[in-house]
N, CA, C and O atoms as a GROMACS GRO file, in nm:
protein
  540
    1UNK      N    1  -2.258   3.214   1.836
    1UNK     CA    2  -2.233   3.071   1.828
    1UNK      C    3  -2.290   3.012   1.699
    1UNK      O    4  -2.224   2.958   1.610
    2UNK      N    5  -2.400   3.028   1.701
    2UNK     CA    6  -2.466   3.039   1.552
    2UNK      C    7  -2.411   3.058   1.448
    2UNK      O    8  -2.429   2.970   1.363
    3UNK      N    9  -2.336   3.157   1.418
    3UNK     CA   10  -2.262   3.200   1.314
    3UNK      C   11  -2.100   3.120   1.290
    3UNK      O   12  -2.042   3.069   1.195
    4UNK      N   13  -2.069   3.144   1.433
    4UNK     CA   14  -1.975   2.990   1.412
    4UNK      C   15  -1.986   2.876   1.364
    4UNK      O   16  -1.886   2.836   1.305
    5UNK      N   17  -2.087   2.798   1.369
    5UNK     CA   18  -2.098   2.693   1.302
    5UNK      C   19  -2.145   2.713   1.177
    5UNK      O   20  -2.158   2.608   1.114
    6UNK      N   21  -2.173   2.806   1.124
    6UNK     CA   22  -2.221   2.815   0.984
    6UNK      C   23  -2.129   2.850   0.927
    6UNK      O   24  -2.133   2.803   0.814
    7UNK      N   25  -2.011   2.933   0.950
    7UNK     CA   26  -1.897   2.895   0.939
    7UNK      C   27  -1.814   2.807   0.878
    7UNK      O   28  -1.762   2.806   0.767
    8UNK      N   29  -1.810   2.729   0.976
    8UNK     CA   30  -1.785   2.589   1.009
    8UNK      C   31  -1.805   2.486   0.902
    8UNK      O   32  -1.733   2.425   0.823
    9UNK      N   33  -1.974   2.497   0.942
    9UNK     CA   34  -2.023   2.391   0.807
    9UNK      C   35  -1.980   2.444   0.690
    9UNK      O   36  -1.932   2.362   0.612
   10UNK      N   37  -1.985   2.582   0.646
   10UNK     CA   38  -1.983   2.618   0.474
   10UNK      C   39  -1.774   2.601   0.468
   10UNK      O   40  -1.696   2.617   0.375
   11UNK      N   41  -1.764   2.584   0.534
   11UNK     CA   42  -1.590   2.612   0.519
   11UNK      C   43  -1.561   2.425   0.485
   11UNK      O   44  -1.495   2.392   0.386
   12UNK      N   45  -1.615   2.328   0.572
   12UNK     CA   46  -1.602   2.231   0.554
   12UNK      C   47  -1.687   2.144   0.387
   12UNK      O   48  -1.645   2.052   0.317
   13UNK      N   49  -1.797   2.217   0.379
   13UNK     CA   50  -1.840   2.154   0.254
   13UNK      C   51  -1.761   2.265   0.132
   13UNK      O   52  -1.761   2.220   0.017
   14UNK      N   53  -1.708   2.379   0.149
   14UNK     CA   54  -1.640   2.438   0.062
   14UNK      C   55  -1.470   2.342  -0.007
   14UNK      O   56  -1.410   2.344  -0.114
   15UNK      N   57  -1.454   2.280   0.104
   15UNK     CA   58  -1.331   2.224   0.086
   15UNK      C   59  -1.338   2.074  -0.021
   15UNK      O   60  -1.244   2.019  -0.079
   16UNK      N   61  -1.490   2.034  -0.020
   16UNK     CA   62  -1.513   1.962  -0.178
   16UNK      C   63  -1.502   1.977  -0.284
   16UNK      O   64  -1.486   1.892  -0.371
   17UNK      N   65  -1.511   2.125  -0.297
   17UNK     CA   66  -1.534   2.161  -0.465
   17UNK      C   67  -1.378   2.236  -0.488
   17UNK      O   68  -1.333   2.251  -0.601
   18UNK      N   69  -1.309   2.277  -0.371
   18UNK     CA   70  -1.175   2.332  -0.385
   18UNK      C   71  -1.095   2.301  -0.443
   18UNK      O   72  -1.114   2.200  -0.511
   19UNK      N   73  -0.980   2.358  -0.450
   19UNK     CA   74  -0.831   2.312  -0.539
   19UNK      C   75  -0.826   2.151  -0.495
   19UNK      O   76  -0.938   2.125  -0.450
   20UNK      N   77  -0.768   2.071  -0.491
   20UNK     CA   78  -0.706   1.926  -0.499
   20UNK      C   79  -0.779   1.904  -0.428
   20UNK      O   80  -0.748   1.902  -0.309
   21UNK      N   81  -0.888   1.881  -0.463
   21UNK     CA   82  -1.000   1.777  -0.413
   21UNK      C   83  -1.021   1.629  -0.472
   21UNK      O   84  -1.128   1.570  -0.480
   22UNK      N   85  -0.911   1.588  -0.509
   22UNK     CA   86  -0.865   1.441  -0.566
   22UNK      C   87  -0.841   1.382  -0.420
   22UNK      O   88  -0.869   1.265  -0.394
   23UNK      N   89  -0.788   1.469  -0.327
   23UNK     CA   90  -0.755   1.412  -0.159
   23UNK      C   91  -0.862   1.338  -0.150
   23UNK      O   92  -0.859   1.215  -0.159
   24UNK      N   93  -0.986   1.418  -0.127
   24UNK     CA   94  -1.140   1.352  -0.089
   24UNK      C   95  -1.125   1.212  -0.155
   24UNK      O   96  -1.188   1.134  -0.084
   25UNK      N   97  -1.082   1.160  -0.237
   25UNK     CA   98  -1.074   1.037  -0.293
   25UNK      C   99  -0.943   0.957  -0.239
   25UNK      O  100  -0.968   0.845  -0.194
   26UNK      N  101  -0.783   1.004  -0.236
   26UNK     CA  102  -0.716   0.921  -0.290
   26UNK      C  103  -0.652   0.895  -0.137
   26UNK      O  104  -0.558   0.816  -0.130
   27UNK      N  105  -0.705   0.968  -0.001
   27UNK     CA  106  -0.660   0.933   0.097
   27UNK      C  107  -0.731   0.830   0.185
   27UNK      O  108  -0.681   0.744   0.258
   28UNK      N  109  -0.914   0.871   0.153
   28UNK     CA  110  -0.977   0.743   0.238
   28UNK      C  111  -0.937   0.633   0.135
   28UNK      O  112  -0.963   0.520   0.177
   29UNK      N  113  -0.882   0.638   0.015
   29UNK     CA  114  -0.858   0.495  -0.024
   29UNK      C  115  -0.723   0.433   0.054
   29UNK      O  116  -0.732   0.329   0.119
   30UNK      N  117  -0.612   0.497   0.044
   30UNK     CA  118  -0.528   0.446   0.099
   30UNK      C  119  -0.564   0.443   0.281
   30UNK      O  120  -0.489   0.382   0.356
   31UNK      N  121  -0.645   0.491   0.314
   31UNK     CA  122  -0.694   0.476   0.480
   31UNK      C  123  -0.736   0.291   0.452
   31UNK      O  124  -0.691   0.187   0.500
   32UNK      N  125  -0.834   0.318   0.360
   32UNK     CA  126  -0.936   0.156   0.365
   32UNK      C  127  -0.790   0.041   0.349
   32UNK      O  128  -0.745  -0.027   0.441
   33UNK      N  129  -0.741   0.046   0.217
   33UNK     CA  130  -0.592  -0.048   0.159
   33UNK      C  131  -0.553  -0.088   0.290
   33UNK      O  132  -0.584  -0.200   0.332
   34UNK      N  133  -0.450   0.040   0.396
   34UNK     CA  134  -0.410  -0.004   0.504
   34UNK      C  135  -0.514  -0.054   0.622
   34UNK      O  136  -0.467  -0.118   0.716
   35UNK      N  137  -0.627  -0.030   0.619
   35UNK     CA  138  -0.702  -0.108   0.744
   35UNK      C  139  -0.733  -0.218   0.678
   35UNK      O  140  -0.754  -0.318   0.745
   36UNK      N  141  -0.744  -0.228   0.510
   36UNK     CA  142  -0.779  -0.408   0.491
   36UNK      C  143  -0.633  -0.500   0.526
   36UNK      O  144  -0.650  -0.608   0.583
   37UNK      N  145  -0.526  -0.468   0.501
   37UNK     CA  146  -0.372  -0.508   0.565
   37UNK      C  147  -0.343  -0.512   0.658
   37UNK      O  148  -0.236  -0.572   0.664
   38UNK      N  149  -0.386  -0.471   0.776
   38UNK     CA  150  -0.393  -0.443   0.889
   38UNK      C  151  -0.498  -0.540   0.945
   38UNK      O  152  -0.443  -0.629   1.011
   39UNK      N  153  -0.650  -0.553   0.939
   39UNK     CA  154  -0.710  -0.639   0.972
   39UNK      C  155  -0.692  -0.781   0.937
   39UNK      O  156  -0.699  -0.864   1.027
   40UNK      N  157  -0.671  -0.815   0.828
   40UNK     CA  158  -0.634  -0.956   0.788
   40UNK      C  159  -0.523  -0.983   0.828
   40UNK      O  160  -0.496  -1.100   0.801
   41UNK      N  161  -0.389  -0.894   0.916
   41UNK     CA  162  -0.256  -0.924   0.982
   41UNK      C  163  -0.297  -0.990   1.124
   41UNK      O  164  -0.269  -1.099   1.174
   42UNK      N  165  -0.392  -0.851   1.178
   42UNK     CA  166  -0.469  -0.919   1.296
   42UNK      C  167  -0.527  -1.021   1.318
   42UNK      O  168  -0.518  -1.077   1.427
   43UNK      N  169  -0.596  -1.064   1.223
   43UNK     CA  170  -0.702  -1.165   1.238
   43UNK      C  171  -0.612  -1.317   1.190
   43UNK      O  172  -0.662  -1.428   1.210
   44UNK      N  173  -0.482  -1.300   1.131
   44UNK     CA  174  -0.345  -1.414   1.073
   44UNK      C  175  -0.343  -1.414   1.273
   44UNK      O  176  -0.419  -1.476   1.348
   45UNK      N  177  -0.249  -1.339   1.301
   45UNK     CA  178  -0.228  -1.334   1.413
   45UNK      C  179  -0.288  -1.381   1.572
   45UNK      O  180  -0.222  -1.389   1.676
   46UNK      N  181  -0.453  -1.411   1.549
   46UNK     CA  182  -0.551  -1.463   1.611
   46UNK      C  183  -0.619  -1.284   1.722
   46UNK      O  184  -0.651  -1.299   1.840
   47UNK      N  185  -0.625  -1.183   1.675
   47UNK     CA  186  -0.573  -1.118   1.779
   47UNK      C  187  -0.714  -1.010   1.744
   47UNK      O  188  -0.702  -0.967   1.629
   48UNK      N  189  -0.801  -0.972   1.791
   48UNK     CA  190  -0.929  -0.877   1.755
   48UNK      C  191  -0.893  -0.742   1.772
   48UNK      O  192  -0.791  -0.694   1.821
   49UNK      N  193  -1.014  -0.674   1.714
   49UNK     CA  194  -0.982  -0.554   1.683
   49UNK      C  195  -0.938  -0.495   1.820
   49UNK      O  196  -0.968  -0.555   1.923
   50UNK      N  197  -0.868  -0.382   1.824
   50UNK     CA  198  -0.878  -0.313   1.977
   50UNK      C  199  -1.040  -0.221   2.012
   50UNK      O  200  -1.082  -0.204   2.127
   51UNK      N  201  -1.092  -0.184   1.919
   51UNK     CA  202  -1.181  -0.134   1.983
   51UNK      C  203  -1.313  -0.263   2.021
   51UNK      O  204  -1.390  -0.240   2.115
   52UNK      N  205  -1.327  -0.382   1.946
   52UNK     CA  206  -1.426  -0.454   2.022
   52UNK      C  207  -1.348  -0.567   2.075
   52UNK      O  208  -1.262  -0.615   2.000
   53UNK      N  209  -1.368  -0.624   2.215
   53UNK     CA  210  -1.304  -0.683   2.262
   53UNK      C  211  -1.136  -0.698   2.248
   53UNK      O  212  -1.098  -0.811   2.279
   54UNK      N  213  -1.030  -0.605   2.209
   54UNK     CA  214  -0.920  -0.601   2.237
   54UNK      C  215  -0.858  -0.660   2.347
   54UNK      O  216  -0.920  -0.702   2.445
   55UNK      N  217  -0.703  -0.664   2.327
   55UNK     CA  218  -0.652  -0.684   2.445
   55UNK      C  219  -0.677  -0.636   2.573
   55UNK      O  220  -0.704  -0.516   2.581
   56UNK      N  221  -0.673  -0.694   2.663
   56UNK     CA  222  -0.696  -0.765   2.810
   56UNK      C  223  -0.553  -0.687   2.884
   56UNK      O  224  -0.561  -0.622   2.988
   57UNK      N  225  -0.430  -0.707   2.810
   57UNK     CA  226  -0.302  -0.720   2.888
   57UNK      C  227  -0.329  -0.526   2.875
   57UNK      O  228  -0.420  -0.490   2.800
   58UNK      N  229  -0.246  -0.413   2.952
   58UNK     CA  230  -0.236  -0.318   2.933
   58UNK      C  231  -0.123  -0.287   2.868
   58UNK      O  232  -0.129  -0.196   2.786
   59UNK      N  233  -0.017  -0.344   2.888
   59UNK     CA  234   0.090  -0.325   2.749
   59UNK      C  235   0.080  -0.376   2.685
   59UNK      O  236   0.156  -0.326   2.601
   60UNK      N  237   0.005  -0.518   2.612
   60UNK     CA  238  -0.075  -0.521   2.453
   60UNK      C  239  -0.167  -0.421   2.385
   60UNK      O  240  -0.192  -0.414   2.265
   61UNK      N  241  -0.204  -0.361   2.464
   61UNK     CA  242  -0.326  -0.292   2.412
   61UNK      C  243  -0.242  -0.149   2.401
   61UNK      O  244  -0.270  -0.077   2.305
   62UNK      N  245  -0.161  -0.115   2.475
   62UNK     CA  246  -0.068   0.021   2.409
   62UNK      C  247   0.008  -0.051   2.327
   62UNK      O  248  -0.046  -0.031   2.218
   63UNK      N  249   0.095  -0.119   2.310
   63UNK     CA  250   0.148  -0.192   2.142
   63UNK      C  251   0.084  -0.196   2.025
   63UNK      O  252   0.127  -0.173   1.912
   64UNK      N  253  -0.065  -0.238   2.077
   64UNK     CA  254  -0.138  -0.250   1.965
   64UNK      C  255  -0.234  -0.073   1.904
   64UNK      O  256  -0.292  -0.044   1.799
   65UNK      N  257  -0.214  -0.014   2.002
   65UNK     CA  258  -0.255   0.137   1.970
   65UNK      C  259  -0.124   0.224   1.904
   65UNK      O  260  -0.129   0.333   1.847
   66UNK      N  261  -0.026   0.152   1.925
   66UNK     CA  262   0.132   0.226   1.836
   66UNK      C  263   0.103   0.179   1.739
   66UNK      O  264   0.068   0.261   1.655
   67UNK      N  265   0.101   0.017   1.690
   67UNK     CA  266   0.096   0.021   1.606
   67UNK      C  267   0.030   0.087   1.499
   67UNK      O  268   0.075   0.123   1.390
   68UNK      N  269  -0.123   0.101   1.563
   68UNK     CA  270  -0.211   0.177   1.492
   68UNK      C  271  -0.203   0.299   1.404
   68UNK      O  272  -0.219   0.357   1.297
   69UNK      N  273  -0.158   0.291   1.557
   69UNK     CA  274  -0.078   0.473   1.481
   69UNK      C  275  -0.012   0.500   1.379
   69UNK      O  276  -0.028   0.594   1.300
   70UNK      N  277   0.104   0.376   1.380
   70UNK     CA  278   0.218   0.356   1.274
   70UNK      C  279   0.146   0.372   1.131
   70UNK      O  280   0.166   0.455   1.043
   71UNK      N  281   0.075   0.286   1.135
   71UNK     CA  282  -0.031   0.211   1.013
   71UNK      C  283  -0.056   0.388   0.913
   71UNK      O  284  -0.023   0.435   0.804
   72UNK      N  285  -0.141   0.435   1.050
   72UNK     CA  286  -0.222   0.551   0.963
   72UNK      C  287  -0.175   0.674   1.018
   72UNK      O  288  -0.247   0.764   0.974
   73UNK      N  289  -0.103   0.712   1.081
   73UNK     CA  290  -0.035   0.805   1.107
   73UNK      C  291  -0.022   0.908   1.008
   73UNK      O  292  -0.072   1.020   0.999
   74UNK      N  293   0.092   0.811   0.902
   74UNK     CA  294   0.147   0.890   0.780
   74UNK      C  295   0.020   0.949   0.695
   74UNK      O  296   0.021   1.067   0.660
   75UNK      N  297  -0.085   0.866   0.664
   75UNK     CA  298  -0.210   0.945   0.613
   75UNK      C  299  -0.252   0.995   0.693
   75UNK      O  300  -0.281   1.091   0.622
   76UNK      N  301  -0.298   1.035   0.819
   76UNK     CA  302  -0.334   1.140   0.924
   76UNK      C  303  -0.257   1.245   0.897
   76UNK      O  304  -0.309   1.357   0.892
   77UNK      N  305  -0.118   1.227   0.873
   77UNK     CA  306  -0.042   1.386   0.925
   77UNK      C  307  -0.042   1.426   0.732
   77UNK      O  308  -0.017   1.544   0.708
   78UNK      N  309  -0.058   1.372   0.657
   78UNK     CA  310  -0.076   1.395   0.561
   78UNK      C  311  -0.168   1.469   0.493
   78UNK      O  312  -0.150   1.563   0.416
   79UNK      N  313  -0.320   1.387   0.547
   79UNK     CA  314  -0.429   1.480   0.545
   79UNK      C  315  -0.428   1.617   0.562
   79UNK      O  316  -0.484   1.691   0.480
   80UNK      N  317  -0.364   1.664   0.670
   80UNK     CA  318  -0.374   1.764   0.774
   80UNK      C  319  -0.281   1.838   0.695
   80UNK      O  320  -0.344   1.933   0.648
   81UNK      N  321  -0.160   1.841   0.657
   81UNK     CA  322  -0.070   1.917   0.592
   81UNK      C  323  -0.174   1.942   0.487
   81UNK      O  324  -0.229   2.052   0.491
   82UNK      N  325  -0.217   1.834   0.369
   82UNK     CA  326  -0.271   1.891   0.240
   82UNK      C  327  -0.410   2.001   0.263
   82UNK      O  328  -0.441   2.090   0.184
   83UNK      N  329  -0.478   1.969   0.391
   83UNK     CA  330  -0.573   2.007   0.413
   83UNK      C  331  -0.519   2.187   0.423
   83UNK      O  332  -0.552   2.278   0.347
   84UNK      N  333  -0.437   2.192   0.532
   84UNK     CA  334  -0.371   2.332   0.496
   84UNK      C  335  -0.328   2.403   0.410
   84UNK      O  336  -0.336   2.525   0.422
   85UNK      N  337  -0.286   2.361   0.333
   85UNK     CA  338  -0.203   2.378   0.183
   85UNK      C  339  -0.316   2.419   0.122
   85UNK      O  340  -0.297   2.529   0.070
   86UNK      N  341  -0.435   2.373   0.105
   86UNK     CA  342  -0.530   2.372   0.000
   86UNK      C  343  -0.661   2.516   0.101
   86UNK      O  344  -0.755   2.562   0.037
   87UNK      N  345  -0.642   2.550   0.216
   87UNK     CA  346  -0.708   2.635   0.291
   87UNK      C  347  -0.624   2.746   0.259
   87UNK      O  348  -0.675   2.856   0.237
   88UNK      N  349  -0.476   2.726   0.253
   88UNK     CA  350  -0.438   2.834   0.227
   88UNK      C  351  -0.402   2.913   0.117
   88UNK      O  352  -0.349   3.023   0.102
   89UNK      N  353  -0.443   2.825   0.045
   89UNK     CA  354  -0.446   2.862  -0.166
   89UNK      C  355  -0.624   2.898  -0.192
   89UNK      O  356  -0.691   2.949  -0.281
   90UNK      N  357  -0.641   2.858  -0.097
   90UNK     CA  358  -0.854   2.888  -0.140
   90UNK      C  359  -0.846   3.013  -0.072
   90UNK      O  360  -0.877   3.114  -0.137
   91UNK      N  361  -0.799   3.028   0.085
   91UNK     CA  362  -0.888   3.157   0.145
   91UNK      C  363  -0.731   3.234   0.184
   91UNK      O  364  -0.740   3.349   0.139
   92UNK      N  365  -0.630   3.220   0.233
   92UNK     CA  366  -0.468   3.233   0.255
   92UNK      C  367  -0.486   3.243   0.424
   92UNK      O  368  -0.435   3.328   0.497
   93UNK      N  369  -0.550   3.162   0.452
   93UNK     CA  370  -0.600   3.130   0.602
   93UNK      C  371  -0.629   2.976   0.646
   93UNK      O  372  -0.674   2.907   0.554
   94UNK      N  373  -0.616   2.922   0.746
   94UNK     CA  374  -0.670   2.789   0.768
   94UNK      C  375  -0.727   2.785   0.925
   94UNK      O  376  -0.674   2.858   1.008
   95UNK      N  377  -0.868   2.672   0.972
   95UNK     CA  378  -0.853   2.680   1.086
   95UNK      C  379  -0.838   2.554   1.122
   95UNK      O  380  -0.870   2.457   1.052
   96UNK      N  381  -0.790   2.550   1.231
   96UNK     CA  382  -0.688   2.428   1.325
   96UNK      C  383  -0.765   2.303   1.312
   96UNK      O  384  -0.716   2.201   1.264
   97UNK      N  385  -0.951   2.314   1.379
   97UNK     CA  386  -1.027   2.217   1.426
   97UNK      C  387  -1.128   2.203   1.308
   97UNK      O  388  -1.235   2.141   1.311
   98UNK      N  389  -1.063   2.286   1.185
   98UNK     CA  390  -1.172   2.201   1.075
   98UNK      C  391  -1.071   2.143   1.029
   98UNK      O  392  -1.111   2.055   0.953
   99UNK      N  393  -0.907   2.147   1.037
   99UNK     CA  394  -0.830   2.113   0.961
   99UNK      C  395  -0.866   1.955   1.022
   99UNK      O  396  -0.920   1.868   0.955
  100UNK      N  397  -0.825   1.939   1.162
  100UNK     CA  398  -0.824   1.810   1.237
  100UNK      C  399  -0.957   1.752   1.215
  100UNK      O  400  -0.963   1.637   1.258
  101UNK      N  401  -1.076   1.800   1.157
  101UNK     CA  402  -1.209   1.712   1.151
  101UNK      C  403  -1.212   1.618   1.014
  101UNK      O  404  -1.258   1.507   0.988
  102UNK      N  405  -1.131   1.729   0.934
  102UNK     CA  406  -1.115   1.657   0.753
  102UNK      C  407  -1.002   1.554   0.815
  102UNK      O  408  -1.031   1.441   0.776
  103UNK      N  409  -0.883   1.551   0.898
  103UNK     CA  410  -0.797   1.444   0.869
  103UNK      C  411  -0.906   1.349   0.940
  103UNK      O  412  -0.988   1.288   0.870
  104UNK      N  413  -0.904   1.340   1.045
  104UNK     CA  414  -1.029   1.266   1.099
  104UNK      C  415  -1.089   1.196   1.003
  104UNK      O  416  -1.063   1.076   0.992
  105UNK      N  417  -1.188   1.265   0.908
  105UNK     CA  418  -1.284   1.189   0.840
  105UNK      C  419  -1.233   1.138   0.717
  105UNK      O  420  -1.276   1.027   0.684
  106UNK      N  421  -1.154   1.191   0.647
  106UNK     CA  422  -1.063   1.122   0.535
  106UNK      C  423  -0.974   1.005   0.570
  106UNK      O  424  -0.963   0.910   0.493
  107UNK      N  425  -0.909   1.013   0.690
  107UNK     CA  426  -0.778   0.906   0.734
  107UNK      C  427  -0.820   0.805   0.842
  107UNK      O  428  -0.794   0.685   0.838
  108UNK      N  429  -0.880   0.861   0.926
  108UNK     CA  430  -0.917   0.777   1.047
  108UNK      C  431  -1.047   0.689   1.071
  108UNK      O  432  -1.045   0.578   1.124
  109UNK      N  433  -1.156   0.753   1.026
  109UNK     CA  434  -1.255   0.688   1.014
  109UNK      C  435  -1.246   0.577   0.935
  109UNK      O  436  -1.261   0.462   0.976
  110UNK      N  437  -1.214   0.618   0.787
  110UNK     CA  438  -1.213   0.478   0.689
  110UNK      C  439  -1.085   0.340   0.753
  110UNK      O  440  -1.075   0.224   0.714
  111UNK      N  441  -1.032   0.389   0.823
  111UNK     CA  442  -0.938   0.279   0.851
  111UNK      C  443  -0.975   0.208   0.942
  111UNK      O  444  -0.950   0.088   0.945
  112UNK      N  445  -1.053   0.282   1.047
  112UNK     CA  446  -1.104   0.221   1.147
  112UNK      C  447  -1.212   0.122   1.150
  112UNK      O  448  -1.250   0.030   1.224
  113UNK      N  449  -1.245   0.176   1.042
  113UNK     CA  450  -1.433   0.107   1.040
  113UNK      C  451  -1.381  -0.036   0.926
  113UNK      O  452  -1.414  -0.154   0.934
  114UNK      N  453  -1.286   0.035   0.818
  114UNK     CA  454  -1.243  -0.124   0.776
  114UNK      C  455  -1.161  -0.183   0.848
  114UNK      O  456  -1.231  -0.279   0.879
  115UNK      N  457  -1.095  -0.194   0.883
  115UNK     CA  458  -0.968  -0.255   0.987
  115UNK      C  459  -1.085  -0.321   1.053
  115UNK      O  460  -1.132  -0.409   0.981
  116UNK      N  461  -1.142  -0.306   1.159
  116UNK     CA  462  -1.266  -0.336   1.194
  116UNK      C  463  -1.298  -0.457   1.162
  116UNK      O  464  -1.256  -0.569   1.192
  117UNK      N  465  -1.416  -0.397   1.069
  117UNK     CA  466  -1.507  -0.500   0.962
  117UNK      C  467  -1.427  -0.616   0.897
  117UNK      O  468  -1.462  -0.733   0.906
  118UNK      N  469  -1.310  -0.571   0.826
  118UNK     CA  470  -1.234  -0.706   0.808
  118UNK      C  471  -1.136  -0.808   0.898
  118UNK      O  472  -1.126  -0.929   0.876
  119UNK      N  473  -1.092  -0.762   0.965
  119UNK     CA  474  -1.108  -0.853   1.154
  119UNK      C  475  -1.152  -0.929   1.154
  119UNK      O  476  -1.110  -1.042   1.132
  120UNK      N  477  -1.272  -0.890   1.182
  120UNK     CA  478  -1.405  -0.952   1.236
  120UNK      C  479  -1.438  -1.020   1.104
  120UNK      O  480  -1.524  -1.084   1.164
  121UNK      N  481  -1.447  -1.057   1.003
  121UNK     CA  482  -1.499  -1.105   0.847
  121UNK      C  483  -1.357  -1.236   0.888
  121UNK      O  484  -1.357  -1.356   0.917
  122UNK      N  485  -1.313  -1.191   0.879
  122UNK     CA  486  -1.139  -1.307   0.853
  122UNK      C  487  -1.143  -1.398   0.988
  122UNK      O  488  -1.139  -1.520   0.979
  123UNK      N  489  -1.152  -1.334   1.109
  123UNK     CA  490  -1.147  -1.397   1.221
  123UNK      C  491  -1.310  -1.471   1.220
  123UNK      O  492  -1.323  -1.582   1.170
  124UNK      N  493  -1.372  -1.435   1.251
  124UNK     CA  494  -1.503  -1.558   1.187
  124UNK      C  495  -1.486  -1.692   1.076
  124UNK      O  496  -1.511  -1.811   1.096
  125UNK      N  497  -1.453  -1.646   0.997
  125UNK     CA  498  -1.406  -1.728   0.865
  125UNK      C  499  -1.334  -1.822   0.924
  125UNK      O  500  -1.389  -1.931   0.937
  126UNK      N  501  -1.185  -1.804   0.978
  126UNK     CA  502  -1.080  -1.859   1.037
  126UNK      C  503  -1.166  -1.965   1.146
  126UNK      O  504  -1.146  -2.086   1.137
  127UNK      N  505  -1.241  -1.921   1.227
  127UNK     CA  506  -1.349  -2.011   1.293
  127UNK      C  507  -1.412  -2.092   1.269
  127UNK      O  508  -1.422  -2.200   1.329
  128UNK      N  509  -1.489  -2.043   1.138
  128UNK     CA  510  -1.591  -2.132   1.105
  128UNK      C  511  -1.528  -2.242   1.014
  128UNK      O  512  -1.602  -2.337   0.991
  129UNK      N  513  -1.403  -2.243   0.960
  129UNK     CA  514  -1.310  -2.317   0.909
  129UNK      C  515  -1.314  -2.441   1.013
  129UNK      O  516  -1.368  -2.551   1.019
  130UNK      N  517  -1.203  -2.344   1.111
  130UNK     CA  518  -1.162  -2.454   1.204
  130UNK      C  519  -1.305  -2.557   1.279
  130UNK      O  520  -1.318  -2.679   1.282
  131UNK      N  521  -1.359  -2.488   1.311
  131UNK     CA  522  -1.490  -2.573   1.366
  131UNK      C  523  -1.514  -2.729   1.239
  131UNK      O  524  -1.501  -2.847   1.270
  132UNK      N  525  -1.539  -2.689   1.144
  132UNK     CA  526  -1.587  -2.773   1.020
  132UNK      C  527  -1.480  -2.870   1.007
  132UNK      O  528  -1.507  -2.990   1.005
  133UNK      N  529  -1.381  -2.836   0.999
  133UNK     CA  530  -1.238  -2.903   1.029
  133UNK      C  531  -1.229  -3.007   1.068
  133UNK      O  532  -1.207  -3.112   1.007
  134UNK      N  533  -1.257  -2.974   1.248
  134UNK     CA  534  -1.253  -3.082   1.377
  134UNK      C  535  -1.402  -3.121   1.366
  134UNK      O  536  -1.459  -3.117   1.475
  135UNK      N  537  -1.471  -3.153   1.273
  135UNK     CA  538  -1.563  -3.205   1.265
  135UNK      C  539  -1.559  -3.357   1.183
  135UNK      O  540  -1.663  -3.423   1.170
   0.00000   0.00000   0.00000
């Protein structure tokens, strides 16, 4: 088990210094781009993130998880293809669940955590507007 994860880890930090390691850069950017477009649509819309306080309705909240999908999908399945491509020009091998941890952390995380954060930044704002407003 041991040796598996060491593995693991050296295969995953190997994939920094590898062939097209411009990815490591040019996909969490386009992850962040679409979650800042995405959150400021939401927050136009009056409508919070799904993971803090989301929709209530159960078919809003699967609408709003398609959409999600829609959003970052194309960089998810993207990741995952280049991620292979580039495992299999380094070693002429790839494995499945480091492939899915790099799309993960390149595509999904950054979108999530901005999508997120700017929500919540815009929808506050939008508040503290209106409050001052009707004042």
């Amino acid at each position: 088990m041991e040796e598996l994860l060491m593995r693991f880890w050296e295969n995953l930090v190997d994939r920094i210094g590898g062939p097209m390691n411009l990815r490591f850069i040019l996909q969490p950017t386009m992850a962040v781009l679409l979650g800042i477009r995405d959150g400021l649509r939401y927050a136009r819309e009056g409508r919070s993130f799904l993971l803090w306080g989301g929709p209530e309705n159960p078919a809003e909240r699967r609408a709003q998880l398609l959409a999600t999908w829609r959003s970052i999908g194309k960089v998810f399945v993207l990741a995952i293809v280049l991620d292979i491509i580039c495992r299999w020009i380094a070693v002429n091998w790839f494995f499945p669940l480091e492939t899915l941890i790099v799309a993960i952390g390149v595509a999904v995380v950054p979108y999530l955590a901005v999508r997120g954060s700017v929500n919540w930044l815009a929808r506050s704002r939008r508040a503290r507007a209106r409050s001052e407003a009707s004042k």
